[in-house]
N, C-alpha and C positions, 0 to 999 in steps of 0.2 A: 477589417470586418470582425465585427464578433465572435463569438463562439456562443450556442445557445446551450444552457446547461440538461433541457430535457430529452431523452435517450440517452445518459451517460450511464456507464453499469463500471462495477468490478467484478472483474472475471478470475477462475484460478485454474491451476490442474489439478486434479484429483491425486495426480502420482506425488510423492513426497521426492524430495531431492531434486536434483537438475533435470530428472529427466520429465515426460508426459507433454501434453500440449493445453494450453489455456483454454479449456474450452466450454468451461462451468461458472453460469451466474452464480452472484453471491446476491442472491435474492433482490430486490425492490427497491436502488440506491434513492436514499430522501437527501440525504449531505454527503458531501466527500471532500477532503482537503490532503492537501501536502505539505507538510509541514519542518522546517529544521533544516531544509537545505541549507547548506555547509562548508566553508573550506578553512581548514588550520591557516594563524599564520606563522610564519616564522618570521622572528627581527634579526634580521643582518646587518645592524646599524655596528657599526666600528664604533670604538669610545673616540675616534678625533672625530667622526661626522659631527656635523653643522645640523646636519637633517635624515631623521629616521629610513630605511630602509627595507622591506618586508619583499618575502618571495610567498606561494604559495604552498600550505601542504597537506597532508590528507586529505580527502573529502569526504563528506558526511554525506548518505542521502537522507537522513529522515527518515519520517514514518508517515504515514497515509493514515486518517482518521477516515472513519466512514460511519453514517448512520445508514441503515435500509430497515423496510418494513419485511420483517423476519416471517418467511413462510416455515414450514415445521421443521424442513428437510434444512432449513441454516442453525435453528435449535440445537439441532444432535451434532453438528459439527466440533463439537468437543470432549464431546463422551469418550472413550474409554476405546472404542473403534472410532472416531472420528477425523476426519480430515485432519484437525487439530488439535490434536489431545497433545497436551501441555508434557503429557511424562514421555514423551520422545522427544521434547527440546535439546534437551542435555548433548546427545550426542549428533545436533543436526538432522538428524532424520526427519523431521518436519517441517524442512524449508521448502520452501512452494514457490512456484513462478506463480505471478497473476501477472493482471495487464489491466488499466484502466482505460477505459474508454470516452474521452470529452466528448460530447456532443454527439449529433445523429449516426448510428450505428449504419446507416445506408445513405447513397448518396457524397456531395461534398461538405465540406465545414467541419469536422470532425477530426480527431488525429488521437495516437494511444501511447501510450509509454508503458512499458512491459519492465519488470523489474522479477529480482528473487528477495524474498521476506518470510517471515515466519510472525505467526498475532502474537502480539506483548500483554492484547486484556480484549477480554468479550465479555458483552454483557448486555442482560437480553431484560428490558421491562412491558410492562402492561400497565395498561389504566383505563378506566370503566369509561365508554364510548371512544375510546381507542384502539388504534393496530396496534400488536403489539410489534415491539421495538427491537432493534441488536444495536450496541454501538460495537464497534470492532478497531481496532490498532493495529497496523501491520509495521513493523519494521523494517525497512528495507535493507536489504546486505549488495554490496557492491551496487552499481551503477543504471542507470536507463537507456532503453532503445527506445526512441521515439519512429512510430509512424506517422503514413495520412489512409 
């Protein structure tokens, strides 16, 4: 069965680093994707093999694109005090847990995948009989838990 994409959100914590709990929309999700999942390979093929050889390695998770319709309070999320102000990347301090949400927030059919990332580019437009907009990029760092 399906999964219906309306009530899906991204959530985040307020606290910077590993610690806090998910528990803040990021405003009005209109799109959200995952994108770049990932794994190295390595060739283990000997020069006598007949036929190539490959194991697995690293794994990449990607990054999460997201458009929402930006209420004010997702705006300032980058300012100077904001959740994500860009000049605390450097040393980590603004990596965030979020958690996405597919489908109905109550109920069944739904299920979430929670990750730690930190945004690679935000960016916020407007245009005349429009909401205005955020596109946002999260990178994910190590791996997902999935729920239901």
């Amino acid at each position: 069965m399906a999964i219906v994409a309306p009530g899906s959100v991204l959530r985040y914590a307020t606290t910077a680093g590993s610690g806090g709990t998910v528990n803040t929309d990021l405003g009005e999700v209109k799109s959200l994707s995952l994108d770049g999942i990932s794994i190295a390979e390595i060739d283990t093929s000997a020069l006598a093999a007949t036929v190539k050889s490959f194991i697995g390695g690293t794994k990449d998770s990607g990054t999460i694109s997201v458009t929402l319709f930006a209420p004010s309070y997702t705006v300032g999320l980058l300012g100077s005090t904001g959740a994500f102000n860009p000049s605390s990347y450097a040393n980590g301090a603004d990596f965030r847990k979020f958690a996405i949400r597919f489908g109905p927030n109550t109920g069944t059919g739904g299920f979430e995948l929670a990750f730690s990332g930190y945004v690679t580019s935000f960016n916020v437009s407007a245009a005349v009989d429009g909401a205005v907009e955020a596109d946002l990029t999260v990178r994910v760092t190590g791996g997902f838990t999935s729920s239901t």
